[in-house]
N, C-alpha and C positions, 0 to 999 in steps of 0.2 A: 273851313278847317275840318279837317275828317280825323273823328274823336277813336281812338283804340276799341276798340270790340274785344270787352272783357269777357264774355262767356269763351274766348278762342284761347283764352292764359289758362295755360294747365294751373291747377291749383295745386301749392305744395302740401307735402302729407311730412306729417313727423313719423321720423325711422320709429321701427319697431322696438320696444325695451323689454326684453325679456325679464318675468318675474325669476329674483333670484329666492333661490330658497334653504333654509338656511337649517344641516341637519347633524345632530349631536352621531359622531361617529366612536365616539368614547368609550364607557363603560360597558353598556347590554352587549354591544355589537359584539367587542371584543373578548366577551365571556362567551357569547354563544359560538364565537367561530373556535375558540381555543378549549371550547367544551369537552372534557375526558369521552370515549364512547362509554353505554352501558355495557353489562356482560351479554346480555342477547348480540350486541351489534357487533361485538369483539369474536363471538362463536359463532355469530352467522358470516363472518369474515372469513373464514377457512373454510376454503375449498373441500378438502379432503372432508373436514365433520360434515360437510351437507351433503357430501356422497356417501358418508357410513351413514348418515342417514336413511339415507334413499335406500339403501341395502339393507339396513334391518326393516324399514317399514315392508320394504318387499320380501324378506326370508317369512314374517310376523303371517301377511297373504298368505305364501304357500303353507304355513303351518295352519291355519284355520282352515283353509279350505281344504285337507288333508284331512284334519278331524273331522268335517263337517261333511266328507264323502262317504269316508271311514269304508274306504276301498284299499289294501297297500298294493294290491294286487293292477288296480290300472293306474292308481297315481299315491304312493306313497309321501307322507307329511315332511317336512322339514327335518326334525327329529329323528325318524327313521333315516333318511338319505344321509345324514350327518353322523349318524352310527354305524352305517355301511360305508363310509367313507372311511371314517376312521379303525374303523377292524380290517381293511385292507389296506390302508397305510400303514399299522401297525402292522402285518404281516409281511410286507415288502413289497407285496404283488402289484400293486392301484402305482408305486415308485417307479416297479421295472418297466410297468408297460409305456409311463409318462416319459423316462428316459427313451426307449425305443422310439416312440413318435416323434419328442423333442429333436432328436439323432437328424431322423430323417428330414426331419422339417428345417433343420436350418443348412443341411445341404443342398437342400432345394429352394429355400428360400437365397441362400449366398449367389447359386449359379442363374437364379432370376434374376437378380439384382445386378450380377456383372454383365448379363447379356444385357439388360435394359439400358444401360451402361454404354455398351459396346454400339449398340442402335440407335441412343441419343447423339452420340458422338458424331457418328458418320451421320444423323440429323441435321447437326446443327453446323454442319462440312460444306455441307452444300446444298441446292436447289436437288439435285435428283437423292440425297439421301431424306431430304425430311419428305421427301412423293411417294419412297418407300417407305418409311415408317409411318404414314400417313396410309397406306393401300394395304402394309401386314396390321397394322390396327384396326382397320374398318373391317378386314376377313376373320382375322382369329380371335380378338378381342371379344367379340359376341357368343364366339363360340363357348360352350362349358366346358371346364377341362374335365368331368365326370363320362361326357362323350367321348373321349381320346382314349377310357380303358379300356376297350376291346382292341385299337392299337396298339396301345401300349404292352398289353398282354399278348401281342403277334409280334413285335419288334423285339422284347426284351423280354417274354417270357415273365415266369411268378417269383417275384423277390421284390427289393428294395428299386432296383432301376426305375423298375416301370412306377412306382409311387414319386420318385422323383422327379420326371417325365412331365406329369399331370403336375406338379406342383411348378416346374419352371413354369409351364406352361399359365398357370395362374398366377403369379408376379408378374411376369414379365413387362406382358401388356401393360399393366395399371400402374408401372413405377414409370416405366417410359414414354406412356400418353402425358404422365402427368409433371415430369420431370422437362420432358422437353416443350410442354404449354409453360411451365417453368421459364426457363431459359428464353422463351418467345415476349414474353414477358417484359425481359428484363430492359427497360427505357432504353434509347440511344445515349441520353445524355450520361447517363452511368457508363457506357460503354468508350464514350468519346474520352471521359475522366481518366478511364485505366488506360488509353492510349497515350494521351497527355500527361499521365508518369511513365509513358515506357513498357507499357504493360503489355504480350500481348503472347501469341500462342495458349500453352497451358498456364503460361503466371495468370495470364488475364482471365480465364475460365477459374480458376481457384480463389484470387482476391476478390473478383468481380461478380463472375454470372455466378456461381455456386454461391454463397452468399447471400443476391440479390432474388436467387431462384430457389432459397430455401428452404422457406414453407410449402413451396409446391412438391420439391423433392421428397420432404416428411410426410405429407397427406400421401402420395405416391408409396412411400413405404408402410404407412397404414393400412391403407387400403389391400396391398399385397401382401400383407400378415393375417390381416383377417381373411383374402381368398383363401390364402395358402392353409388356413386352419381350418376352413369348412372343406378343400380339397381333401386334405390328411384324412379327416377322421372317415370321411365317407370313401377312399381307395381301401381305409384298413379295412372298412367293412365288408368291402368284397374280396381282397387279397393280401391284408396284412398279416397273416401270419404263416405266408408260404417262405418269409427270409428266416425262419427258426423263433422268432419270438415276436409277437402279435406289440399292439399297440391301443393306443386308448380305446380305438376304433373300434379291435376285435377283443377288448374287452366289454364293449358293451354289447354287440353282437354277441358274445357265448353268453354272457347276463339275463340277453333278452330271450336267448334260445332255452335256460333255464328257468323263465321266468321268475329274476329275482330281477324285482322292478326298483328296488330300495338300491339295488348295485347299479345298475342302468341309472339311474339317477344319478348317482355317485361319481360316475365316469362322466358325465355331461358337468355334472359340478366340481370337478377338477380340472375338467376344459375353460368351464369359467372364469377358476380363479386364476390357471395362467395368462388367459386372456387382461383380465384385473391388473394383475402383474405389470405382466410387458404393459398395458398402456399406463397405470398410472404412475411405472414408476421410471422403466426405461426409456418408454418414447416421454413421460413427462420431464425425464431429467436431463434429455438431449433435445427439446423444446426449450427450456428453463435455459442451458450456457446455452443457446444459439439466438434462437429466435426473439425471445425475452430478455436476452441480455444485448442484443442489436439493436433493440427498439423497433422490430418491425408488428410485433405484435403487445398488448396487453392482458 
């Protein structure tokens, strides 16, 4: 008789038991998570106070380090720029010349915009229009628009033209590189969605790609504001005041030719606060309904 060969029987194992463990979620838990914040955490929650932060700490710099040059003549204090700001805003002068620049800047900055515009389009048309805006990007985009004033000053002569010129010239590029990386962007499956309602020509580019390509169009406008304001100030410095009344530009130019460095100051520090301006309050509150109210951003 041939006996079973027990070392060949798998031996059974008992199933595993997971320790249970057993945890008070009552009381502490529910206090600590319904916890009121302190006031530090409630003020370090707003945005805006930790950037007026940042802005007095930094005005707080320049004024020590002003006293502590105790030069006005190559770098005037806080204080001083702040009294010369305001004796020509008070006067009207430091307004006129802000309005003339302004003027000029958002005509230049509009006809950017609608050619960047006009070049996405026929981008996003076809195979040979994004080859073109792919081939004028990689040639003129690099380019400075500060090079283009001696053209400019041959095409259109000494006035307002030629400032505006250099200024398309600086939007242009950087809202339509960036508008139509935008729109390249935007998923198929989003695209198949607004066919599948019926969507399509310009319905479909207005509910769909502009929408889904909207933070890249905003950074595109950004970025084209801020060209467009280091274009301005430095065209006025060489030709803003051949159209009958100068602008920030050439006012800090005759400031600096009179060496009143407290005014020169002054004029940089009202470029600043427009800058301040348009971004925290325009491009923040056309961020705030678009972007922040879509959920594509936090």
């Amino acid at each position: 008789m041939n006996t079973p060969n027990i070392s060949s029987t798998p031996a059974r194992t008992q199933p595993f038991v997971r320790p249970e463990y057993v945890r008070d979620t009552q009381a502490q838990e529910q206090d600590q998570v319904l916890r009121p914040l302190s006031v530090f955490e409630t003020l370090y929650g707003q945005s805006w106070l930790r950037k007026t932060v940042i802005l007095i700490a930094l005005a707080l710099l320049w004024e020590l380090y002003g006293r502590w040059l105790n030069n006005p003549l190559l770098f005037p204090s806080f204080s001083e720029t702040v009294r010369a700001f305001y004796t020509d805003i008070a006067s009207g002068l430091l307004l006129k010349r802000a309005a003339s620049s302004l003027q000029t800047l958002l005509i230049g900055y509009g006809l950017g915009i609608a050619l960047a515009a006009l070049l996405t389009t026929v981008a996003i048309s076809s195979r040979i229009g994004t080859d073109l805006l792919e081939s004028l990007t990689s040639m003129f985009n690099p380019l400075p628009a500060i090079a283009l004033l001696p053209l400019a000053l041959i095409w259109f002569g000494l006035g307002t033209s030629s400032i505006i010129f250099v200024l398309v010239h600086s939007v242009m590029w950087a809202v339509a590189l960036n508008t139509h990386g935008g729109f390249r962007s935007v998923s198929k499956t989003l695209r198949m969605v607004g066919q599948n309602y019926g969507l399509g020509g310009f319905a479909l580019v207005g509910s769909i790609l502009i929408p889904a390509a909207f933070p890249s169009i905003l950074t595109g406008l950004k970025v084209g504001w801020a060209f467009a304001w280091r274009t301005l100030i430095a065209a006025e410095l060489v030709f803003g005041v051949s159209s009958g009344s100068g602008g920030l530009g050439w006012y800090i130019f005759e400031n600096r030719n009179q060496l009143e460095t407290a005014n020169v100051f002054a004029g940089l520090f009202f470029v600043i606060l427009i800058g301040l301006f348009v971004e925290n309050f325009i491009f923040a509150t056309i961020e705030k309904r678009t972007i922040h109210r879509w959920g594509m951003q936090h």
